[in-house]
KELOVEX-281556 format. One record per residue (C-alpha): x, y, z; residue number from 1. Coordinates in steps of 0.25 Angstrom, whole numbers, plus 5000, padded with zeros to 4 digits. Layout:
N
{site {X, Y, Z}, NUM}
...
# end
This chain:
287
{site {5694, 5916, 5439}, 1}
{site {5685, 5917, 5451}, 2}
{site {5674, 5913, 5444}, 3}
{site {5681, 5899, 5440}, 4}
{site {5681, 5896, 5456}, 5}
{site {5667, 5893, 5460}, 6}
{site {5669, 5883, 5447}, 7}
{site {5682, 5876, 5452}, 8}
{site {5676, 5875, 5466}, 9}
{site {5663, 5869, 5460}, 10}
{site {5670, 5859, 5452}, 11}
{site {5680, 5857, 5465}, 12}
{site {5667, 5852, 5471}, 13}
{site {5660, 5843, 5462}, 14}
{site {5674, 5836, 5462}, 15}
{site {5674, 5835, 5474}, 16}
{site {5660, 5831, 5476}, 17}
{site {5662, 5820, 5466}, 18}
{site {5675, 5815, 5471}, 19}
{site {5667, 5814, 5485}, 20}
{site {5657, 5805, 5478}, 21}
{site {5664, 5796, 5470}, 22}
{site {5673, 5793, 5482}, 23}
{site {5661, 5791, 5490}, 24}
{site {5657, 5781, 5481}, 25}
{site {5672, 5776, 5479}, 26}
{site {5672, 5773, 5495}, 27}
{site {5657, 5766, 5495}, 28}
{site {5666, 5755, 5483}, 29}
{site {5677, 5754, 5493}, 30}
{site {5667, 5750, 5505}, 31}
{site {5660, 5739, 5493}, 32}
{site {5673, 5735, 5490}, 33}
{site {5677, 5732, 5504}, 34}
{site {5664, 5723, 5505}, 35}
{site {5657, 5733, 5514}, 36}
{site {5645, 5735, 5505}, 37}
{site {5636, 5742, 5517}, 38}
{site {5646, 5752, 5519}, 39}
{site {5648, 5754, 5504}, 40}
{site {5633, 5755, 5502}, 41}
{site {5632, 5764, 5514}, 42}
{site {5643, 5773, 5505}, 43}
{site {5634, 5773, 5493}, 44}
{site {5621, 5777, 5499}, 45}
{site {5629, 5789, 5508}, 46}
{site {5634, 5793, 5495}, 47}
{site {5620, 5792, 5486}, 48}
{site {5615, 5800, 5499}, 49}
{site {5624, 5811, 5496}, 50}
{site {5621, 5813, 5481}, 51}
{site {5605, 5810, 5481}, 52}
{site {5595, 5805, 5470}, 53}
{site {5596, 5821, 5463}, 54}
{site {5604, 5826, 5452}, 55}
{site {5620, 5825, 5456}, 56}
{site {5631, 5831, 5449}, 57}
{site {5635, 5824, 5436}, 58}
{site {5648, 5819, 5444}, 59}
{site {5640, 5813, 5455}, 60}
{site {5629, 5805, 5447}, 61}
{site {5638, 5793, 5444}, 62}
{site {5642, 5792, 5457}, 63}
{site {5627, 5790, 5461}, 64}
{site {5626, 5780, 5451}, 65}
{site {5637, 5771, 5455}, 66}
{site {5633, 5773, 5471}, 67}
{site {5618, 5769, 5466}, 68}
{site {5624, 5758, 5459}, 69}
{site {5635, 5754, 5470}, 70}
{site {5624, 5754, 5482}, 71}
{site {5612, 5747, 5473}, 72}
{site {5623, 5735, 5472}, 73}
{site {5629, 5734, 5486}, 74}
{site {5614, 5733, 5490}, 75}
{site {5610, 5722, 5481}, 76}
{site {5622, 5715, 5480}, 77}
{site {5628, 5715, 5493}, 78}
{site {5620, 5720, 5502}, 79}
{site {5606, 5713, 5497}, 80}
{site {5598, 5727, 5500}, 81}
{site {5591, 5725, 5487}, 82}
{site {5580, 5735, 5491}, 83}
{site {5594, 5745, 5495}, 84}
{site {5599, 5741, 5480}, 85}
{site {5585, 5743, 5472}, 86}
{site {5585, 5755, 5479}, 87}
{site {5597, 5760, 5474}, 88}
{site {5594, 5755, 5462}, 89}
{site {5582, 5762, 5458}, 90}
{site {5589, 5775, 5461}, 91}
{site {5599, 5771, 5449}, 92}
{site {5586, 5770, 5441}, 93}
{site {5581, 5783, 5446}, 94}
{site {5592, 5791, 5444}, 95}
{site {5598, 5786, 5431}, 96}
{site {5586, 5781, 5424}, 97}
{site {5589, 5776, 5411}, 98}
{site {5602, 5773, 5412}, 99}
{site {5610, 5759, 5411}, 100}
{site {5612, 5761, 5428}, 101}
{site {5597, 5762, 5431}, 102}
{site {5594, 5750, 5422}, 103}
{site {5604, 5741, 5427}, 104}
{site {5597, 5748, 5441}, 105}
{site {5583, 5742, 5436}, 106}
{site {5590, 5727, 5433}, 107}
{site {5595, 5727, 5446}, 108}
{site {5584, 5731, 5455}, 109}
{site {5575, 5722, 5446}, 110}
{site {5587, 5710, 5450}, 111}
{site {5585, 5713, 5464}, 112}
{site {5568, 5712, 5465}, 113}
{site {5568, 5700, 5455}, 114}
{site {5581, 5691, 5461}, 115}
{site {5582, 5697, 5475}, 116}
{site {5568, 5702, 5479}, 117}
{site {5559, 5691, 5470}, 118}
{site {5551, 5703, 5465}, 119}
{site {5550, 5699, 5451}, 120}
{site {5540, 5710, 5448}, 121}
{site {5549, 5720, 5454}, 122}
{site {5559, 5716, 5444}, 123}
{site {5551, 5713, 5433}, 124}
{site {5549, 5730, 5434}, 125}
{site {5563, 5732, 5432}, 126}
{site {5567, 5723, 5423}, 127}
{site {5554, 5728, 5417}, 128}
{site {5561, 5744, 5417}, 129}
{site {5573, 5740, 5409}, 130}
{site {5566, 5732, 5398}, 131}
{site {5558, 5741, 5395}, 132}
{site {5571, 5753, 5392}, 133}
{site {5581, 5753, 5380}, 134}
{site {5591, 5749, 5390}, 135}
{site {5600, 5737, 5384}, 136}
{site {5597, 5728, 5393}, 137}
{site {5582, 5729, 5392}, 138}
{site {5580, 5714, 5386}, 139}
{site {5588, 5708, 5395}, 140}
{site {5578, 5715, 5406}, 141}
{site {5565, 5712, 5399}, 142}
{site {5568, 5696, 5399}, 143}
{site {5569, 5699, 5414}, 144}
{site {5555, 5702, 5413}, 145}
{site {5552, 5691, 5406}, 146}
{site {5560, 5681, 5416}, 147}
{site {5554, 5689, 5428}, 148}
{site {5539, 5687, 5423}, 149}
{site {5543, 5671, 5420}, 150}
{site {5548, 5671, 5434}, 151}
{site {5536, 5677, 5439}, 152}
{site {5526, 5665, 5430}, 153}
{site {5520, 5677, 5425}, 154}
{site {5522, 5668, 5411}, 155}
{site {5512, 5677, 5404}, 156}
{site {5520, 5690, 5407}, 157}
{site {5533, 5680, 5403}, 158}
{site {5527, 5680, 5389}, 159}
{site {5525, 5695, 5389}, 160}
{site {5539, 5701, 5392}, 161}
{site {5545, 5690, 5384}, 162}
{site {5539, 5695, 5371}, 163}
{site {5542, 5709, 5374}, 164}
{site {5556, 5705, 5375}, 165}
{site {5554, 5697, 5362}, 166}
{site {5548, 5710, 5355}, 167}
{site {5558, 5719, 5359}, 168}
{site {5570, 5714, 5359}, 169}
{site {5567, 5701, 5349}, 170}
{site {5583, 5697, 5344}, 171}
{site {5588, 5699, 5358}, 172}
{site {5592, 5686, 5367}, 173}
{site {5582, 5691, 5379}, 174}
{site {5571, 5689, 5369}, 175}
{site {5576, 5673, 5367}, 176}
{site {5575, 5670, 5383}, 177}
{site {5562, 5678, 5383}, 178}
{site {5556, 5670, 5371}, 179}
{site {5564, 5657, 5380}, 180}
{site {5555, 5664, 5394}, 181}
{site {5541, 5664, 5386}, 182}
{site {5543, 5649, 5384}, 183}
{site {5546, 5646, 5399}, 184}
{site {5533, 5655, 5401}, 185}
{site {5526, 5647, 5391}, 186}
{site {5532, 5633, 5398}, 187}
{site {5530, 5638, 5414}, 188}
{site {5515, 5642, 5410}, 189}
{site {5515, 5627, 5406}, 190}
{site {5512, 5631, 5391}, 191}
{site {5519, 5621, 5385}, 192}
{site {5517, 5623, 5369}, 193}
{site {5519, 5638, 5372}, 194}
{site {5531, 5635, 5378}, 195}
{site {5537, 5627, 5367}, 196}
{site {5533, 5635, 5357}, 197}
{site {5540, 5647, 5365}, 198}
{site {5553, 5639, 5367}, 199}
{site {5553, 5635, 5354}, 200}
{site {5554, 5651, 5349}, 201}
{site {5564, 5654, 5360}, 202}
{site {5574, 5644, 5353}, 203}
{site {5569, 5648, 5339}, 204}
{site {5574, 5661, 5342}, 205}
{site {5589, 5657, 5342}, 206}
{site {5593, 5662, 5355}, 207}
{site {5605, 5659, 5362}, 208}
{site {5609, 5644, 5363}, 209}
{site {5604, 5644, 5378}, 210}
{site {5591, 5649, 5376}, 211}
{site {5588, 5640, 5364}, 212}
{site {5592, 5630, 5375}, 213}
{site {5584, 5634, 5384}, 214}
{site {5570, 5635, 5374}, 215}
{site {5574, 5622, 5369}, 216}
{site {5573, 5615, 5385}, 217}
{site {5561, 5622, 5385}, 218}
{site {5553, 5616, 5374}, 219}
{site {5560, 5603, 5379}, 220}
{site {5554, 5603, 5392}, 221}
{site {5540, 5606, 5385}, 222}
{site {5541, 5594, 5375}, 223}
{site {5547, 5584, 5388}, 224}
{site {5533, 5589, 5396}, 225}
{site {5526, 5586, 5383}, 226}
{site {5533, 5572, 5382}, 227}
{site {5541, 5575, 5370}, 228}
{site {5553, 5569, 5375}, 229}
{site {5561, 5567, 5363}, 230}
{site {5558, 5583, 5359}, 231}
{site {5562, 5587, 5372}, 232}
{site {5576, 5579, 5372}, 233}
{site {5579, 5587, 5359}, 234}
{site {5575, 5599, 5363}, 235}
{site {5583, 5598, 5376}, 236}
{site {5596, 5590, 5367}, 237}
{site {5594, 5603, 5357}, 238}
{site {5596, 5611, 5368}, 239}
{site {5607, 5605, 5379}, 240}
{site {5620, 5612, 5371}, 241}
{site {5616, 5626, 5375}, 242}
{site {5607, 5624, 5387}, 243}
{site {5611, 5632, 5399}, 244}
{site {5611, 5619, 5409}, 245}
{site {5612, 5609, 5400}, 246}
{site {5613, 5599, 5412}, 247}
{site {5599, 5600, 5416}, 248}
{site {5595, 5599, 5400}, 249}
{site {5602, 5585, 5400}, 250}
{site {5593, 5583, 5413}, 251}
{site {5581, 5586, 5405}, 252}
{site {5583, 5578, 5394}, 253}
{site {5587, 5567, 5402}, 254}
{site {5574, 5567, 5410}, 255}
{site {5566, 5568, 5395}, 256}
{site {5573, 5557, 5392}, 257}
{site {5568, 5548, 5405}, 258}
{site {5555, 5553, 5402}, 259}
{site {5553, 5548, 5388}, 260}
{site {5559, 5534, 5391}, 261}
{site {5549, 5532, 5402}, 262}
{site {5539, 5537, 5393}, 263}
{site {5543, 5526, 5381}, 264}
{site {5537, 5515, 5394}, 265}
{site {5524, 5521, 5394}, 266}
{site {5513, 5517, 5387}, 267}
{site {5508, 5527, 5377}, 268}
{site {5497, 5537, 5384}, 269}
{site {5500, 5532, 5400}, 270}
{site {5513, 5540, 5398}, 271}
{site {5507, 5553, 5406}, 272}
{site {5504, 5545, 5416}, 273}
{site {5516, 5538, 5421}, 274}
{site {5522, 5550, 5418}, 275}
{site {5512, 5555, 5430}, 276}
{site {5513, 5542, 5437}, 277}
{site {5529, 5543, 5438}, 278}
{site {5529, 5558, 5441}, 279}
{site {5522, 5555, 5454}, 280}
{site {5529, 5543, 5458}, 281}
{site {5541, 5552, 5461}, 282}
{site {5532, 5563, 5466}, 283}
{site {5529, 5552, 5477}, 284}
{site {5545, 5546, 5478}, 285}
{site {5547, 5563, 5482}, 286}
{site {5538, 5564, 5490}, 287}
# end
């Protein structure tokens, strides 16, 4: 019997010291809740102070995780401290590596370099982290890649990260806008029979209606820059139903269509140069 004592006392005391923390962190909420996000993130970090980066009792370790998680959020969402928020992010890395937390941790700082830092390659390095795992949403990550690179006019590495996509996971529908990215890398790099022949195997592939819409405006404004006009009006028609803004689609075609009647007007061989004559006329009426 006396020997049950130091027991129920010890369990008495983790109780205790888990009902603390819980309602520690049940108070920081309130102060969130109330719209007081300083005083609530001042909550969180006494709170993280308390139980320390080491090992915690089993109880205590997913109150950590929700205050790491609660006071990455406040800063980056409503208090803009994204250095605060990485901050707290990476220690959800550290501590729970491998887990669908420190993943999401990863996205999240990679968010905050590329759409609130402009530090593309401070993202890339992140987004580059999770494609590289067996986590589930490691596709969806690499086209980040891809995109960042495509951002960056680094059309080469573009090329690069797409194709990896493609190898590995060649069914999914990240490795259709990846096929649709090397395209646009092909066409921004001013590669125009690369780029046509690459929109042409982004809507070969079947992909959803949207992107098939997309590679189609794609190879449409390839064959209008060649002068193809009547190619590129079917190609942009073929693609109008499932186009995203289908507005400025119409607007295209319209302008193709302006373009091929002034062209009927010109004189077989001089047509390059009115072309070239009326581009800086306006150029002059701008200015």
């Amino acid at each position: 019997m006396r020997g049950g004592r130091p027991l129920a006392a010890a369990l008495a005391l983790a109780l205790a010291a888990c009902s603390s923390a819980e309602s520690r962190l049940e108070q920081a909420n309130e102060l969130r809740h109330q719209g007081k996000p300083r005083e609530a993130l001042d909550g969180y970090r006494d709170l993280l102070g308390d139980l320390g980066d080491g090992t915690v009792p089993k109880w205590e370790t997913g109150v950590r995780l929700r205050a790491l998680k609660y006071a990455a959020d406040v800063s980056y969402l409503e208090l803009g401290d994204f250095p605060g928020a990485i901050s707290y992010y990476r220690r959800i890395v550290s501590l729970y590596p491998g887990t669908d937390d420190a993943f999401r941790a990863r996205a999240a700082i990679g968010d905050i370099y590329v759409s609130r830092l402009g530090d593309h390659v401070a993202g890339i390095a992140q987004y580059s982290a999770i494609a590289q795992s067996d986590w589930k949403e490691a596709p969806r990550y690499q086209l980040e890649v891809v995109r960042q690179y495509l951002e960056l006019k680094n059309y080469e590495q573009t090329r690069t990260e797409a194709r990896i996509l493609r190898d590995r996971w060649p069914r999914s529908g990240e490795a259709d806008e990846a096929q649709l990215l090397t395209a646009q890398a092909w066409a921004l790099e001013k590669r125009p029979d690369e780029a046509l022949s690459a929109f042409q195997a982004a809507w070969e592939r079947h992909p959803r209606p949207e992107i098939a819409a997309l590679a189609l405006e794609g190879a449409g404004h390839i064959q209008a820059q060649a002068g193809r006009f009547d190619k590129a009006i079917e190609l942009y028609t073929e693609a109008l139903p499932s186009h995203p803004n289908p507005e400025a689609l119409r607007t295209s075609i319209e302008k193709v269509r302006e373009r091929r009647e002034a062209a009927k007007t010109v004189t077989p061989g001089d047509r390059a140069a009115v072309f070239d004559h009326k581009t800086r006329s306006r150029t002059k009426e701008v200015q």
